[in-house]
VOBA-1610 file (N, C-alpha, C; in pm, whole numbers, padded with zeros to 5 digits, always signed):
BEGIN
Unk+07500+01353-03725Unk+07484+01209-03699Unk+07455+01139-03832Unk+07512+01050-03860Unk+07546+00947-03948Unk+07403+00881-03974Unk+07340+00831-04118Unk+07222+00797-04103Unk+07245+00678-04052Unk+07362+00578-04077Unk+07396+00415-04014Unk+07349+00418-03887Unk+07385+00525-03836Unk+07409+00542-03633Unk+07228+00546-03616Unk+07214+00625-03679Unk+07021+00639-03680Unk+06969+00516-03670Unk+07021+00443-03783Unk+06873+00326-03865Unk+06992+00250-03730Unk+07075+00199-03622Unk+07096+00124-03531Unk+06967+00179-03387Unk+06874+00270-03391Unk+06794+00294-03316Unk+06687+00239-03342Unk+06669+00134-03484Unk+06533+00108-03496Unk+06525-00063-03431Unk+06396-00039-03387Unk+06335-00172-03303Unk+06331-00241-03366Unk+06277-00278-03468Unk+06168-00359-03566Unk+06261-00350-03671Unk+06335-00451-03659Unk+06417-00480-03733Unk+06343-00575-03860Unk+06387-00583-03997Unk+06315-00572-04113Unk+06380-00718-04195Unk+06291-00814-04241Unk+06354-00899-04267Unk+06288-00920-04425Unk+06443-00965-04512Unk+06399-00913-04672Unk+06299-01035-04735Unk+06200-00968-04820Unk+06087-01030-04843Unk+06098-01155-04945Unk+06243-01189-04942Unk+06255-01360-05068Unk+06318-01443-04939Unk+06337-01348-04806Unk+06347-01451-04703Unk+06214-01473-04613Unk+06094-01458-04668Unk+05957-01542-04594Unk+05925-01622-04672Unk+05802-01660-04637Unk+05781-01773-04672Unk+05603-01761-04612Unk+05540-01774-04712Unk+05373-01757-04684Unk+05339-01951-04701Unk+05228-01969-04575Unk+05161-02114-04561Unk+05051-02042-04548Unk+04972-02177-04554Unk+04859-02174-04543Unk+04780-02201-04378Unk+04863-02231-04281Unk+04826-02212-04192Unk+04836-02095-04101Unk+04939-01971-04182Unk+04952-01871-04171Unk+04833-01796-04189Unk+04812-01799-04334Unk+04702-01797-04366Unk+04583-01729-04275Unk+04545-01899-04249Unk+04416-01885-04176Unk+04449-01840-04044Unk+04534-01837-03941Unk+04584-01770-03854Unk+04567-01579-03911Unk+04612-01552-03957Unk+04599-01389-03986Unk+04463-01371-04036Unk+04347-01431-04115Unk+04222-01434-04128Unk+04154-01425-03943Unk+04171-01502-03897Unk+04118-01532-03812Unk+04131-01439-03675Unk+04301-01375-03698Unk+04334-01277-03584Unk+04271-01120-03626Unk+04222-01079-03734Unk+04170-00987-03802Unk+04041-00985-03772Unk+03959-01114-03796Unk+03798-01134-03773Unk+03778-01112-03576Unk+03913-01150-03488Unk+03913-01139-03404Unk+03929-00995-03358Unk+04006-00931-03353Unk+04030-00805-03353Unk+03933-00700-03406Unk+03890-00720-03504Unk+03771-00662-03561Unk+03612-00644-03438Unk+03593-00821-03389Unk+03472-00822-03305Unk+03529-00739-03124Unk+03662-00755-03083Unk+03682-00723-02998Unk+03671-00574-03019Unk+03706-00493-03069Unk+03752-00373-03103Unk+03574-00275-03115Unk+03508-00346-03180Unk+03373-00336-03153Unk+03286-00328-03037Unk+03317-00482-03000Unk+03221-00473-02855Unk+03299-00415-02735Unk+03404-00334-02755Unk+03470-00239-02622Unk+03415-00097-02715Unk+03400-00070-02800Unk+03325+00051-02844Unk+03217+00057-02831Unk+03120-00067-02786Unk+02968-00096-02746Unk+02982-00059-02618Unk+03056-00110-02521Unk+03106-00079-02412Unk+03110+00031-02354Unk+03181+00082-02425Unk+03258+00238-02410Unk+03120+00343-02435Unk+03003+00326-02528Unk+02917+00408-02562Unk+02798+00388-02474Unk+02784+00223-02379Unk+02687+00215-02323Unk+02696+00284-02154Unk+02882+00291-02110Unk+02908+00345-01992Unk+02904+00235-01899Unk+02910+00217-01763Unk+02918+00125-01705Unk+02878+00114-01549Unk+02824+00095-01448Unk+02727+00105-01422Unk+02800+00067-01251Unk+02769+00227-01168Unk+02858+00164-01050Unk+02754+00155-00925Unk+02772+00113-00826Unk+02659+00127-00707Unk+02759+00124-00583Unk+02651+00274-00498Unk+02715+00334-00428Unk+02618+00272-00273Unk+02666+00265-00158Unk+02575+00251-00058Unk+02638+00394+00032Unk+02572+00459+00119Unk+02633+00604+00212Unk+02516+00624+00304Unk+02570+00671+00421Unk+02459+00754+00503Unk+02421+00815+00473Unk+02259+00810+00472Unk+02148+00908+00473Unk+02111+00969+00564Unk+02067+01131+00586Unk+01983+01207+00673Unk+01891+01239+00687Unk+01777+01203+00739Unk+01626+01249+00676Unk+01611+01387+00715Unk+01559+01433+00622Unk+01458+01544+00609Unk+01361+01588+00601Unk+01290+01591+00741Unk+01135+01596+00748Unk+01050+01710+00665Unk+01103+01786+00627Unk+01087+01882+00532Unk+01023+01843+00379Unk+01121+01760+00358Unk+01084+01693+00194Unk+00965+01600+00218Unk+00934+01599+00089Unk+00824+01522+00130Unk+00820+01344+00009Unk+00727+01241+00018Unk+00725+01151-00040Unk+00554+01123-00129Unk+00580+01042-00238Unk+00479+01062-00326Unk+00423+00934-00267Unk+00338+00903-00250Unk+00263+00734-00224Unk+00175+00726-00340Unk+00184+00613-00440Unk+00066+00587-00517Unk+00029+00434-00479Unk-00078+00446-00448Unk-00159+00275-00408Unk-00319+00244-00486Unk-00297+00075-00496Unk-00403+00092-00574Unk-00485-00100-00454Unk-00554-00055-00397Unk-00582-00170-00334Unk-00722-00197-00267Unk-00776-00328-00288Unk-00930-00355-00312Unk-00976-00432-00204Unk-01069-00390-00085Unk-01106-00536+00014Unk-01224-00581-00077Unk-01147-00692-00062Unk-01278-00770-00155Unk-01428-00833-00059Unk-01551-00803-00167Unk-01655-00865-00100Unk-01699-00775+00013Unk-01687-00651+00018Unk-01707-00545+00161Unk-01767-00442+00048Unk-01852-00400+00155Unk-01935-00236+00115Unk-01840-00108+00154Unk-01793-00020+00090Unk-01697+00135+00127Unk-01765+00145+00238Unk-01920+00121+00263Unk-01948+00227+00355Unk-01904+00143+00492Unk-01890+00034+00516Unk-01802-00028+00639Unk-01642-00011+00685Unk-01626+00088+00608Unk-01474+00101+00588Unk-01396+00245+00648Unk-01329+00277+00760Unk-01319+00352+00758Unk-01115+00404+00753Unk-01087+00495+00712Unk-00936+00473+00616Unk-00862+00614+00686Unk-00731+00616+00768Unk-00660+00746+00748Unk-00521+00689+00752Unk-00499+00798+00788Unk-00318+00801+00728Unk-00267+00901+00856Unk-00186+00869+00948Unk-00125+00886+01034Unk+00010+00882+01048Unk+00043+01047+01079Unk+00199+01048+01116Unk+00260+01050+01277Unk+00388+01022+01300Unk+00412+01040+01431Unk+00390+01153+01521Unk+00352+01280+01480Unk+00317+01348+01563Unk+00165+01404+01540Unk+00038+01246+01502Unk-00072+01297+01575Unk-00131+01343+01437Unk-00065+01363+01323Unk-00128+01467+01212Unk-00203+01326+01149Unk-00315+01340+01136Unk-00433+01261+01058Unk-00459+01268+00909Unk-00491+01234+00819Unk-00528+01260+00670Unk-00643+01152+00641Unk-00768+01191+00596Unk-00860+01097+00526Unk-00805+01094+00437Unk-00838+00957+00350Unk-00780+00915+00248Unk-00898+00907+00120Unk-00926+00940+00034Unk-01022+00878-00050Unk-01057+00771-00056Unk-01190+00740-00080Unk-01240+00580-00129Unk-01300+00598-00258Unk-01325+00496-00314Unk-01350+00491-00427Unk-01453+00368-00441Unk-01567+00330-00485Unk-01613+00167-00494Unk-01588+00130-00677Unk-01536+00048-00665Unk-01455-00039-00800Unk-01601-00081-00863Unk-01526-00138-01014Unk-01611-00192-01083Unk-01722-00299-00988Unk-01645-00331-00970Unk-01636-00511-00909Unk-01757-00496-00781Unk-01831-00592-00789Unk-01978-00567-00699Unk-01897-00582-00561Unk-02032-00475-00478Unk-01918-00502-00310Unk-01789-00478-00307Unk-01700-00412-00375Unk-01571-00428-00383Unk-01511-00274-00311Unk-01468-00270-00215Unk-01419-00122-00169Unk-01254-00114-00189Unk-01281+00019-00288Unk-01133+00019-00322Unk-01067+00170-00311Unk-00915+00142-00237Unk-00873+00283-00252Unk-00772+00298-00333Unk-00795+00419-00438Unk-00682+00440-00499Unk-00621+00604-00519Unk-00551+00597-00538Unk-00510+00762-00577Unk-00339+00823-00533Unk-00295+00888-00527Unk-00137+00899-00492Unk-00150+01047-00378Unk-00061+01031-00294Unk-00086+01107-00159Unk+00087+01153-00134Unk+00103+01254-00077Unk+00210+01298-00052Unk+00224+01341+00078Unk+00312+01304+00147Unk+00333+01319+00306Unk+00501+01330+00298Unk+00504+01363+00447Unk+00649+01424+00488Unk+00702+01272+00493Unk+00880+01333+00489Unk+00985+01219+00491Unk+01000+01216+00659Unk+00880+01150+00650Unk+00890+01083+00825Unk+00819+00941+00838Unk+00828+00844+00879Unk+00805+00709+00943Unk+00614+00726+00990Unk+00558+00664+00921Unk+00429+00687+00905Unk+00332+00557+00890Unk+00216+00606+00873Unk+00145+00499+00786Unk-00028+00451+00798Unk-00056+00379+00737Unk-00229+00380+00697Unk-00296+00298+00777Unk-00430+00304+00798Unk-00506+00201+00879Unk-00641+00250+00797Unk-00706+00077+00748Unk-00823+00087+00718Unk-00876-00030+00836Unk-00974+00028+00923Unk-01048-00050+01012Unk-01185-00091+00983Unk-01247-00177+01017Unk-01397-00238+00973Unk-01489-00132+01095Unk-01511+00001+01091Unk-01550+00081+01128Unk-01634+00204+01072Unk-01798+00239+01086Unk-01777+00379+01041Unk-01791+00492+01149Unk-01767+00639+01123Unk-01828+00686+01209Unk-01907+00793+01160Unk-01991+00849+01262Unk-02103+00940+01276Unk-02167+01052+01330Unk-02209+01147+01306Unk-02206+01265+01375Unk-02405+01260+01385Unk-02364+01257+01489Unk-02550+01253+01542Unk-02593+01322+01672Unk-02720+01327+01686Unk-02749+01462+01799Unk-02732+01332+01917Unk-02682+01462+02015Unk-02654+01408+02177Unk-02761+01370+02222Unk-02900+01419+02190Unk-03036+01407+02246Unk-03112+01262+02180Unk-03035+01180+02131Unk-03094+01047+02076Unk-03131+01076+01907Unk-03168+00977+01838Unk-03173+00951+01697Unk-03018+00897+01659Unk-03068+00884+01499Unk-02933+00840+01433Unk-02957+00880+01297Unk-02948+01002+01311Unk-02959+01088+01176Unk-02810+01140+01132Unk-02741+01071+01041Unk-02567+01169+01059Unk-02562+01293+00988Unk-02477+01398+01019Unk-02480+01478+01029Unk-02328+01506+00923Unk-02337+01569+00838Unk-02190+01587+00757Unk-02077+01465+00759Unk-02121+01357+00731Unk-02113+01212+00759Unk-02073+01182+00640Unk-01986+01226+00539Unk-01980+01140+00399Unk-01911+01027+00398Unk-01904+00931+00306Unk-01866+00751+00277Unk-01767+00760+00310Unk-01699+00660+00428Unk-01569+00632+00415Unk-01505+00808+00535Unk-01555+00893+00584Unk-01535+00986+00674Unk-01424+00901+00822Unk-01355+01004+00797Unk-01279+00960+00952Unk-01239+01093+01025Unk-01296+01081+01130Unk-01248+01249+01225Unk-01111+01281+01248Unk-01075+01385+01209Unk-00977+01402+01213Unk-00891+01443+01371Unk-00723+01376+01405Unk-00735+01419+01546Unk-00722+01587+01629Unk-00827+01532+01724Unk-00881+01695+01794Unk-00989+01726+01722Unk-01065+01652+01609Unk-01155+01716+01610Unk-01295+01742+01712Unk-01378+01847+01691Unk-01488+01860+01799Unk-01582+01917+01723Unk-01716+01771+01754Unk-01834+01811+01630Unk-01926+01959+01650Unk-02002+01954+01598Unk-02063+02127+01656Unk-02175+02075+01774Unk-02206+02211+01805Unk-02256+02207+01964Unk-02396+02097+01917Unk-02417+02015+02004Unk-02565+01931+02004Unk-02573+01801+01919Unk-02435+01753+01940Unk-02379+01658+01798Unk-02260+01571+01911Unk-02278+01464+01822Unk-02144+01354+01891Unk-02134+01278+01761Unk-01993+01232+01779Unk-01940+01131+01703Unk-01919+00990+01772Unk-02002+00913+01725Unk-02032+00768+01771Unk-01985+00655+01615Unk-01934+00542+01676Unk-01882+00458+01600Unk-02009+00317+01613Unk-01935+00278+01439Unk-02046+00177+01459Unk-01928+00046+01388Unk-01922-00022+01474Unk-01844-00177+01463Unk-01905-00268+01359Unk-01793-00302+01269Unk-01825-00418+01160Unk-01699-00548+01183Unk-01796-00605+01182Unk-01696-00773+01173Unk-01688-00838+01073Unk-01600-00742+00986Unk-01554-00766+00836Unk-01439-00850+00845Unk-01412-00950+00774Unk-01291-01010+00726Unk-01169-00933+00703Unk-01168-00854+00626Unk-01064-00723+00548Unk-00958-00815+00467Unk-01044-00887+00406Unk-00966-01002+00306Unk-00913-00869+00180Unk-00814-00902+00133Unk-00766-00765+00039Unk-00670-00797-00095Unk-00639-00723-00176Unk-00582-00713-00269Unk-00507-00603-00302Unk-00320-00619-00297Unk-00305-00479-00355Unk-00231-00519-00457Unk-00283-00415-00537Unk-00231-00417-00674Unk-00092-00345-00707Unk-00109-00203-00596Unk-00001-00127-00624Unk+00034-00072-00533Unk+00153-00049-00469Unk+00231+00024-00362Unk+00344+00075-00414Unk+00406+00212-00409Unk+00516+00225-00445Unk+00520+00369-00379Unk+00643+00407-00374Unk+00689+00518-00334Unk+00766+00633-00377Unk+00753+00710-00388Unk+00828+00832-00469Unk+00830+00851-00616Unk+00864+00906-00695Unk+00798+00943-00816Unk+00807+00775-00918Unk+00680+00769-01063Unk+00715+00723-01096Unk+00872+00735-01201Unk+00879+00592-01194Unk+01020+00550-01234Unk+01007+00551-01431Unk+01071+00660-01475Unk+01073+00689-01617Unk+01125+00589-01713Unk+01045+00565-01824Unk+01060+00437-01906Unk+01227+00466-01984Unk+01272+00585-01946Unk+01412+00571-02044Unk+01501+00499-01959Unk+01486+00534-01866Unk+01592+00454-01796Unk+01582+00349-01789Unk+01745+00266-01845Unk+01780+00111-01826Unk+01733+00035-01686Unk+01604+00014-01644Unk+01568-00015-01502Unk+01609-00168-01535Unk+01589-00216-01604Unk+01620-00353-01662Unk+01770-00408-01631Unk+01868-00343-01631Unk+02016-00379-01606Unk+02008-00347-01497Unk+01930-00268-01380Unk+01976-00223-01251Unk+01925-00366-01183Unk+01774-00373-01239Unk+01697-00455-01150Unk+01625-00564-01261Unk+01728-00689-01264Unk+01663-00795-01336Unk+01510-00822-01296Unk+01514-00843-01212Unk+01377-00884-01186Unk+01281-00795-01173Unk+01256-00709-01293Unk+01185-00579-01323Unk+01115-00528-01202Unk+01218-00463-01111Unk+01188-00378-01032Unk+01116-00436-00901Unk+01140-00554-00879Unk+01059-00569-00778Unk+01081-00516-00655Unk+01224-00449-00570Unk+01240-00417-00494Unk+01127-00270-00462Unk+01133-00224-00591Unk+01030-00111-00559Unk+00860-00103-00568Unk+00800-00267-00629Unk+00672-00291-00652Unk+00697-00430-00559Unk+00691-00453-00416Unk+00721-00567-00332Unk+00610-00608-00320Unk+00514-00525-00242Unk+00363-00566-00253Unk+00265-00627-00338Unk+00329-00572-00455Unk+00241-00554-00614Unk+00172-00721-00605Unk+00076-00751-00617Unk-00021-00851-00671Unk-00045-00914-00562Unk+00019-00914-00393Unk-00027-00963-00235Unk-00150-00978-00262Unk-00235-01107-00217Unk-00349-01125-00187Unk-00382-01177-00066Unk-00427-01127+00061Unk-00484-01241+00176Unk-00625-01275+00174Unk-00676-01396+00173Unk-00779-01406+00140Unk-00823-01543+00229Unk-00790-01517+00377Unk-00877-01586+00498Unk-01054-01598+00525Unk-01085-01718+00599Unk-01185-01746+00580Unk-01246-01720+00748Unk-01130-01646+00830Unk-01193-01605+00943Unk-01147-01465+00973Unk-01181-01395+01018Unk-01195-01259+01058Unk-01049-01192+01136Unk-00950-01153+01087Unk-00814-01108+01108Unk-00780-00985+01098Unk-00682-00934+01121Unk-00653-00800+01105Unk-00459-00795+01063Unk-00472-00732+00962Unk-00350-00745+00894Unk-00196-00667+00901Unk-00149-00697+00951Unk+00009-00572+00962Unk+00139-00619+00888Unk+00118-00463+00821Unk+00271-00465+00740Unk+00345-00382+00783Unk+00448-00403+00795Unk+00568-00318+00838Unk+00709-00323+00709Unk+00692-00181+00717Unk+00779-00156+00527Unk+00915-00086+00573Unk+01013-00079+00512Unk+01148-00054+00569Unk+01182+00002+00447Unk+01154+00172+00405Unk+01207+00198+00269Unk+01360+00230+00295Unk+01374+00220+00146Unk+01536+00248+00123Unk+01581+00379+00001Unk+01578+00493+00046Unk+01615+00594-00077Unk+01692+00482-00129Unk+01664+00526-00276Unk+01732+00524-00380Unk+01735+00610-00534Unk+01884+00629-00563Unk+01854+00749-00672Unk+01922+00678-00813Unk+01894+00709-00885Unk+01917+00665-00989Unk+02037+00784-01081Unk+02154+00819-01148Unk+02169+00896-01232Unk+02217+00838-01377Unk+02201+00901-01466Unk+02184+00852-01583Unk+02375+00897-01673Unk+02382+00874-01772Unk+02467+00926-01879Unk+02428+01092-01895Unk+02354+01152-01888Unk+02321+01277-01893Unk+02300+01339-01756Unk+02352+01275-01654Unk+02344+01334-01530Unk+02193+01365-01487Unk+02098+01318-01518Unk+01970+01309-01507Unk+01951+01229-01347Unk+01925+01284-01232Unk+01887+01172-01171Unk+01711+01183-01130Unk+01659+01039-01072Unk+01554+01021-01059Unk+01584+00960-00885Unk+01494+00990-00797Unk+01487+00934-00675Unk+01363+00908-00624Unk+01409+00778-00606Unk+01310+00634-00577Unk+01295+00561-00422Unk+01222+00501-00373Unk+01232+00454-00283Unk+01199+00244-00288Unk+01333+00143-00283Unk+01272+00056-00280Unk+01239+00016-00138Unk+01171-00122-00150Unk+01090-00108+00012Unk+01088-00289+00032Unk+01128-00353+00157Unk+01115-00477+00179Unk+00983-00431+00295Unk+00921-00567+00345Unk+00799-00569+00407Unk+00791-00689+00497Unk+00777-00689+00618Unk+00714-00791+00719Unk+00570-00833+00717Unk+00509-00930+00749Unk+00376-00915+00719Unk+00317-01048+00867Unk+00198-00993+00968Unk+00118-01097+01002Unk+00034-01044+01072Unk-00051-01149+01112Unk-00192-01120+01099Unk-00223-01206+01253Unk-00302-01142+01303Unk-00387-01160+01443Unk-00515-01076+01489Unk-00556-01151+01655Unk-00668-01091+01636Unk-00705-01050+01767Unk-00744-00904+01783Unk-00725-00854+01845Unk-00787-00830+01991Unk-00742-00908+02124Unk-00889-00883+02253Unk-00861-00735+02324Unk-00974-00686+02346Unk-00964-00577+02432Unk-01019-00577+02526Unk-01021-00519+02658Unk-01139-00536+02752Unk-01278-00542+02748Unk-01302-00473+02607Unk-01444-00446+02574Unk-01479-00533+02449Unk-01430-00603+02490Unk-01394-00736+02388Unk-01343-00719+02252Unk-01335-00817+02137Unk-01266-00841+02032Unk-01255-00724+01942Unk-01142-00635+01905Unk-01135-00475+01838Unk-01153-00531+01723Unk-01236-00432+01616Unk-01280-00446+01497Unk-01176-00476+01428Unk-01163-00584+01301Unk-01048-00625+01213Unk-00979-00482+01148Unk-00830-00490+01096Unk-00845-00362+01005Unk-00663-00384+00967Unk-00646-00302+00897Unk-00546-00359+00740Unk-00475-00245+00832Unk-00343-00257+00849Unk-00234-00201+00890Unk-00082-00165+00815Unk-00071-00002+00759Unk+00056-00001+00673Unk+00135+00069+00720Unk+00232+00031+00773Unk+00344+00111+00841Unk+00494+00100+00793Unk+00564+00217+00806Unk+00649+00230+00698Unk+00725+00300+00764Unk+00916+00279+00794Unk+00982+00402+00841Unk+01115+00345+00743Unk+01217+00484+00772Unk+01296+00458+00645Unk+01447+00448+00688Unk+01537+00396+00588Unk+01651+00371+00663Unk+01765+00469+00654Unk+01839+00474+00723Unk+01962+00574+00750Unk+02025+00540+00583Unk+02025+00490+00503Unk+02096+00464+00449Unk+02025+00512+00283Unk+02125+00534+00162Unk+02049+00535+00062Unk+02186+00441-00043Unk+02122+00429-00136Unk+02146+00329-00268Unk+02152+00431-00399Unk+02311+00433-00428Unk+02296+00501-00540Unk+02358+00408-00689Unk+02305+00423-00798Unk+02321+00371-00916Unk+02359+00466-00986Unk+02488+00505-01063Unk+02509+00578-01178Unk+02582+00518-01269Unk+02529+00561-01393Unk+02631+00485-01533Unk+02725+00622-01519Unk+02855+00593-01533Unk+02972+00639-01582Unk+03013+00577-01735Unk+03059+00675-01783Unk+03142+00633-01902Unk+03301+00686-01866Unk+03369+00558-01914Unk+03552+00581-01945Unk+03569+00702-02038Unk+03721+00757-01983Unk+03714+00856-02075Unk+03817+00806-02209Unk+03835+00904-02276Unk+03842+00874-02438Unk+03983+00768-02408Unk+04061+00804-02345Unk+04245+00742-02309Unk+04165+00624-02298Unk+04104+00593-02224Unk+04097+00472-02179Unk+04037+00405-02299Unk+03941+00430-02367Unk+03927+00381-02496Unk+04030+00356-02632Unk+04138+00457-02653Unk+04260+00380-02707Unk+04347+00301-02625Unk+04367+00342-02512Unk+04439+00209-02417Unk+04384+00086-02475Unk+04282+00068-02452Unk+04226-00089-02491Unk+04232-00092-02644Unk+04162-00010-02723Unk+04191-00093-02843Unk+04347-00096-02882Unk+04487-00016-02835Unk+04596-00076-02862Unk+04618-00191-02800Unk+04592-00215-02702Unk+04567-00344-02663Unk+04527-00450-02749Unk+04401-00459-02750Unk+04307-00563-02826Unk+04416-00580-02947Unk+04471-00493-03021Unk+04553-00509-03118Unk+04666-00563-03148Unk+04753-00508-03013Unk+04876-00569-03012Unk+04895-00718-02923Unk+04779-00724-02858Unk+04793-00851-02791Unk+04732-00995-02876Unk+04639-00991-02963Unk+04557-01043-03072Unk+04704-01096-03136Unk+04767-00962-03212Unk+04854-00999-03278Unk+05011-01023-03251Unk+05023-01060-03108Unk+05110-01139-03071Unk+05102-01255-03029Unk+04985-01296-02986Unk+04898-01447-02949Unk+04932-01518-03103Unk+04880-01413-03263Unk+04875-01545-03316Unk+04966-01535-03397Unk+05142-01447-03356Unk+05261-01425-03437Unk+05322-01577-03298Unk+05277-01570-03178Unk+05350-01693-03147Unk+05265-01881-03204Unk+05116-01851-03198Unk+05050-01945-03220Unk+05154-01990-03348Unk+05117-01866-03472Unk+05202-01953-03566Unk+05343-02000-03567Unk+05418-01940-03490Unk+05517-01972-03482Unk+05555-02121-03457Unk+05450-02154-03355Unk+05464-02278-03297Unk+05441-02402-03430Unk+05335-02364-03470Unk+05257-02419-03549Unk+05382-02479-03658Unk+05409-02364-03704Unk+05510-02408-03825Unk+05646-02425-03767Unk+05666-02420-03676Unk+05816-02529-03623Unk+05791-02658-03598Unk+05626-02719-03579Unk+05626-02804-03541Unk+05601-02876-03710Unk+05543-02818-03776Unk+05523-02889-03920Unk+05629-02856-04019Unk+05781-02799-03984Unk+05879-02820-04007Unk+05975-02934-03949Unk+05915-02954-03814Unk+06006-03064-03762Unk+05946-03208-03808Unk+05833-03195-03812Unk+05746-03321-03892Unk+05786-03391-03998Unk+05820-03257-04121Unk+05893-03270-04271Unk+05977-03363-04196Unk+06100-03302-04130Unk+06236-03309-04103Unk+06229-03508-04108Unk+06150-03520-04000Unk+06130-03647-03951Unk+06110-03762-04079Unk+05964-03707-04147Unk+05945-03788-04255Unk+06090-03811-04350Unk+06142-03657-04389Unk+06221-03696-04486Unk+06375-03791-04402Unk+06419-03748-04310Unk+06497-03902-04190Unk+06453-04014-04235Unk+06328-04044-04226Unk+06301-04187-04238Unk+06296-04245-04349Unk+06301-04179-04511Unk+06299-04229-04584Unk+06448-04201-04635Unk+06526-04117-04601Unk+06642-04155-04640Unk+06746-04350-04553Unk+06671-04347-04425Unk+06709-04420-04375Unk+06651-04626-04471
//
């Protein structure tokens, strides 16, 4: 084959260099498509290195087996611990005392600490109640009675002993500082791009204050939502965020008005929330920058084009009119 027959296969056909012609609006057009190309070509390699960020919604199955982390940090204000009595109740009957703690803060009964229970629909009750283990034969001496004690269910005190309650008509005005669920959430992760509003789906409670001036009893009802997080390193973290109902009434019984008391109830949804950064793979990263390249520099091979036919036809015009 003939090299003539060859060089008739080439595209880019070649035009001889005393037939251009350099302007200055050329010029700044090729400055400008370079400075362009340059920043694009960049921020898709910013792109490309930061990954990109997809969210998944799917049915969930619970597994009563696994279990969940609770950390809470929350204060009735203006109340003595020892009026306070606190457990943690699951659907089938299983009881847990909870720790108390009394805060800096004078009068201030506060519980804090992190608790782990099964992935089942649950939840807390602090009532304006204590109770007491005292002899059947009269007095009120208690008996293995420590601050903040709640019997556990089925329990049965020892022989010559009863557990008797003693009613407080506490407010249960409160403060929580902290509610959250399942492990904490690790500072490497971009929580910031998932959740602008730094996380509130998973700190909903965080800073609630009720602070009535008559005697109520408080119910929340929490609706968690697995959620897992995975990272660029396949790292995942699983979280639970949580929306909340909230109101307050007061309670008659036959034996008249039931002691006030703070109500946390919590069951979870069929469903979970997944977040993972993916990164494009490498193709897809020259796809675009031939792109960015060849499209840049056909935008401003027609821009100029235009440009200088129109400030050739301009000449044309001026020099018409002065021959005329």
């Amino acid at each position: 084959m003939e090299i003539g027959t060859i060089k008739n296969l080439d595209l880019y056909k070649k035009v001889p260099s005393d037939l251009t012609e350099r302007t200055f609006c050329g010029a700044v057009i090729s400055v400008g498509c370079v400075v362009l190309i340059v920043y694009l070509m960049f921020a898709e390699l910013v792109l490309y290195s930061n990954g990109s960020l997809q969210t998944s919604i799917f049915v969930s199955y619970l597994n009563a087996e696994e279990e969940i982390d609770i950390r809470l940090n929350i204060s009735i204000t203006d109340k003595d611990c020892d009026d306070i009595a606190v457990n943690l109740r699951h659907p089938h009957g299983h009881t847990e005392n909870l720790p108390l703690r009394r805060s800096q803060a004078a009068d201030d009964c506060g519980l804090v600490g992190a608790l782990r229970v099964k992935k089942t629909p649950g939840g807390a009750n602090w009532t304006g109640k204590r109770y007491k283990i005292v002899p059947t034969n009269g007095g009120n001496i208690p008996v293995n009675s420590p601050q903040g004690w709640v019997p556990p269910a089925g329990y049965t005190p020892p022989d010559g002993y009863k557990v008797v309650e003693e009613m407080k008509n506490l407010k249960m005005n409160h403060v929580i500082h902290k509610l959250e669920f399942g492990p904490q959430l690790p500072a490497t992760h971009r929580w910031e791009e998932v959740l602008p509003d730094s996380g509130t789906p998973f700190r909903a409670l965080e800073g609630v204050q009720r602070d009535y001036p008559v005697t109520l009893s408080h119910d929340y009802h929490m609706r968690l939502v697995p959620t897992n997080f995975i990272d660029q390193n396949k790292r995942r973290v699983d979280a639970y965020q949580y929306s909340y109902g909230y109101q307050n009434f007061l309670m008659n019984t036959p034996a008249g008005i039931a002691p006030p008391s703070i109500l946390f109830r919590y069951d979870i949804a069929p469903l979970e929330i997944r977040y993972r950064y993916d990164r494009k793979p490498l193709y897809h990263l020259c796809t675009m920058m031939c792109a960015i390249v060849g499209g840049v520099v056909t935008v401003a091979g027609v821009l100029d084009k235009i440009l200088f036919n129109t400030q050739q036809l301009i000449q044309q015009k001026i020099l018409l009119g002065k021959d005329t």
